[in-house]
N, C-alpha and C positions, 0 to 999 in steps of 0.2 A: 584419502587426503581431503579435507575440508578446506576449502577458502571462503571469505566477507567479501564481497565488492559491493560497497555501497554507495549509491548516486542520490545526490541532492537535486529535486524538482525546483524550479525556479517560479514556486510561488506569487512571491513579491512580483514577477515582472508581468505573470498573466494573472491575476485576480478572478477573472471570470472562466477560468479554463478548468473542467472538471478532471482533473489528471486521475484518479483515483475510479470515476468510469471506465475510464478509457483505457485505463489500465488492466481493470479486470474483464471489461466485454460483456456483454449481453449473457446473464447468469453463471458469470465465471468462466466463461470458453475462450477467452485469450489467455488470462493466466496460465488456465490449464495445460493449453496449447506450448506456451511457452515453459510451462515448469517439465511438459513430456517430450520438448523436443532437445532442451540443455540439460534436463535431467539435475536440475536443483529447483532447491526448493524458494520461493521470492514470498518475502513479508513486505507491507505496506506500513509502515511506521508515521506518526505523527499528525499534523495538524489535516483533520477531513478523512482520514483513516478510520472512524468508529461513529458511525450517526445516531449511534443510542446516548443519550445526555447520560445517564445512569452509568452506563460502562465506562465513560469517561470522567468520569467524579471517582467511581472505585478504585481505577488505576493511578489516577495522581493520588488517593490515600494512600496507597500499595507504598510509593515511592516515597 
């Protein structure tokens, strides 16, 4: 069975909050932690999700 549960970060209200570190941890070992203890898989979608300029230019042509 597959299910989405998708949560929206509340960017706009911390600016200076790096959610996206702190989401993955010090070389990916909180995600991981978290993707092998619930046993799905967590994507990071959106604004601060890809720090490469280039991969971020190629995915908006994609769309």
């Amino acid at each position: 069975m597959k299910r989405i549960l998708c949560l929206e970060i509340p960017i706009d209200t911390y600016p200076n909050f790096n959610f996206v570190g702190w989401l993955l941890g010090l070389r990916g070992n909180s995600l991981k932690r978290v993707e092998a203890i619930t046993g799905c898989c967590v994507y990071i979608r959106g604004k601060g999700s890809i720090k490469d300029p280039k991969k971020v230019l190629d995915i908006q042509e994609d769309l």
